[in-house]
C-alpha positions in Angstrom: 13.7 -6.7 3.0 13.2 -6.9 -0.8 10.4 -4.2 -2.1 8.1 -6.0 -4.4 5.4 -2.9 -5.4 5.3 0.4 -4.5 2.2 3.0 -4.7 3.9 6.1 -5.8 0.5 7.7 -6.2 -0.3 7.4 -2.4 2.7 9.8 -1.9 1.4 12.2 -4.7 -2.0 12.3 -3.6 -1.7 11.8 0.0 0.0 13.2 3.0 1.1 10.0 5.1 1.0 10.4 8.5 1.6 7.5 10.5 2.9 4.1 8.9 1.9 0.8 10.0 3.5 -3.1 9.2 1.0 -5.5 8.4 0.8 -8.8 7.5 -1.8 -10.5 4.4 -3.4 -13.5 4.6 -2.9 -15.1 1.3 -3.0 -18.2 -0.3 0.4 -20.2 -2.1 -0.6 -19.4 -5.3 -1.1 -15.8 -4.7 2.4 -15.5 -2.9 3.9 -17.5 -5.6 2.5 -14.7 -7.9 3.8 -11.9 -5.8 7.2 -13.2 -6.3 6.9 -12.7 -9.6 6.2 -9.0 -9.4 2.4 -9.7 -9.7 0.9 -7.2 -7.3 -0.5 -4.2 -8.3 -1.2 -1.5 -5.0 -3.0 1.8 -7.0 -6.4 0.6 -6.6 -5.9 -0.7 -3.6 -7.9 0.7 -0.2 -7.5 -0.2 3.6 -11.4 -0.9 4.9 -11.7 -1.2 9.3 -14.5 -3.8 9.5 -15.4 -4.3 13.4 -12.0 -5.4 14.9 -10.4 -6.6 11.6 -8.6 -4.8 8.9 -8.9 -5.8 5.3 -7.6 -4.4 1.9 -9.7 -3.9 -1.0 -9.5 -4.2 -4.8 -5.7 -5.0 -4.9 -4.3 -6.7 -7.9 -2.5 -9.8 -7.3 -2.1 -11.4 -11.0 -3.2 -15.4 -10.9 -0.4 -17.8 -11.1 -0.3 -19.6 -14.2 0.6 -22.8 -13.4 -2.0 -22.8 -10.3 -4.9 -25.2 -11.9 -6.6 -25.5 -8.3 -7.9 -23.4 -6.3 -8.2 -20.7 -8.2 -8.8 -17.3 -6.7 -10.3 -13.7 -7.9 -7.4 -11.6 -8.0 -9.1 -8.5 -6.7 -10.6 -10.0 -3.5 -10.2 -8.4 -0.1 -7.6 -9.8 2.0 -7.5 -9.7 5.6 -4.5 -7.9 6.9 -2.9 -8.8 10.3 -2.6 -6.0 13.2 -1.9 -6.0 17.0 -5.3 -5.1 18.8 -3.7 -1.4 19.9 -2.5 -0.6 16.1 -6.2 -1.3 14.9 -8.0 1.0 17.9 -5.1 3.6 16.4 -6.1 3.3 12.6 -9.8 3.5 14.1 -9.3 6.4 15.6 -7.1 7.8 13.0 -10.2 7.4 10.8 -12.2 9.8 13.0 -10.9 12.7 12.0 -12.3 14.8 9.1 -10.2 14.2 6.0 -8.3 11.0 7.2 -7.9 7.2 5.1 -5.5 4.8 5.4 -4.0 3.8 2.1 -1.5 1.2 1.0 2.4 2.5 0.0 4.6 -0.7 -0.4 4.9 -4.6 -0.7 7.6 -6.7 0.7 8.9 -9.6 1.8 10.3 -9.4 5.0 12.3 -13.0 5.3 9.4 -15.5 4.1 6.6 -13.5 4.7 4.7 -11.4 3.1 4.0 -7.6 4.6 2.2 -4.6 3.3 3.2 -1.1 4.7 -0.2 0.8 5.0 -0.1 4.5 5.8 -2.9 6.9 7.9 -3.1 9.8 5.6 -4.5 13.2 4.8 -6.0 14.0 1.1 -3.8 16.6 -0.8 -5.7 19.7 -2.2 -4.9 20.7 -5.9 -2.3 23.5 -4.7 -0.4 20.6 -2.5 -0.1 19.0 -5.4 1.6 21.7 -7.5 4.3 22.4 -4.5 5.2 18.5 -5.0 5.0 19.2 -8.5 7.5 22.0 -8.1 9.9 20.4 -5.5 10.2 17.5 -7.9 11.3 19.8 -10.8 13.7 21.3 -8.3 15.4 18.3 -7.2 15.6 17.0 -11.0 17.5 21.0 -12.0 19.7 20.1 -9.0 20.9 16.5 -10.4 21.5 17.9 -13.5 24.1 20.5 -12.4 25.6 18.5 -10.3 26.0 15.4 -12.5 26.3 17.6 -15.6 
């Protein structure tokens, strides 16, 4: 498995709850891009449309030695679920608070997969006790390493 992009923002702003391996429908120069490091996940937002799943506003730089076919990079994309994981995010998506946001990129042999997370919005005072854990974990590091 070789990460390609990962949303560190999701983590900040979000509890995850539940993660979820999907796969994206994308064309060759858009995977040839992705390869490249050419993704970009911090706008991105996971949309439940009927029985389909799609991503929204995620960056996917345009190849530049594509000359056909040549694609907007922030169009949705499909995303491919089993039937049962799709009824899960749906219901997921009930609850008060809930969204399902996008944490990491990666290549899992040839293909493509995006790691999507059902999630719960931080208030300000969560985000200060992440703040604070993070400063702890940095004081430990130094004594340790010196």
């Amino acid at each position: 498995m070789k990460i390609i992009s990962t949303n560190r923002r999701a983590s900040f702003e979000y509890f995850l709850l539940d993660k979820y391996q999907a796969g994206i429908v994308l064309s060759g120069s858009e995977v040839k891009s992705i390869r490249g490091n050419g993704v970009s996940l911090d706008d991105g937002y996971v949309v439940i449309k009927g029985t389909n799943v799609w991503i929204k506003n995620m960056y996917i730089k345009p190849y530049k030695m594509a000359t056909q076919f040549l694609i907007d990079e922030r169009r949705d994309r499909k995303l491919l679920l089993n039937k049962k994981e799709i009824l899960k995010l749906s219901r997921g998506l009930k609850d008060v608070g809930l969204t399902i946001v996008p944490t990491k990129i990666y290549f899992e042999g040839n293909f493509v997969k995006l790691e999507i997370a059902l999630a719960k919005g931080k208030k300000l005072y969560d985000k200060r006790e992440s703040i604070k854990q993070k400063e702890l974990l940095r004081e430990k590091g130094r004594h340790i390493f010196g």
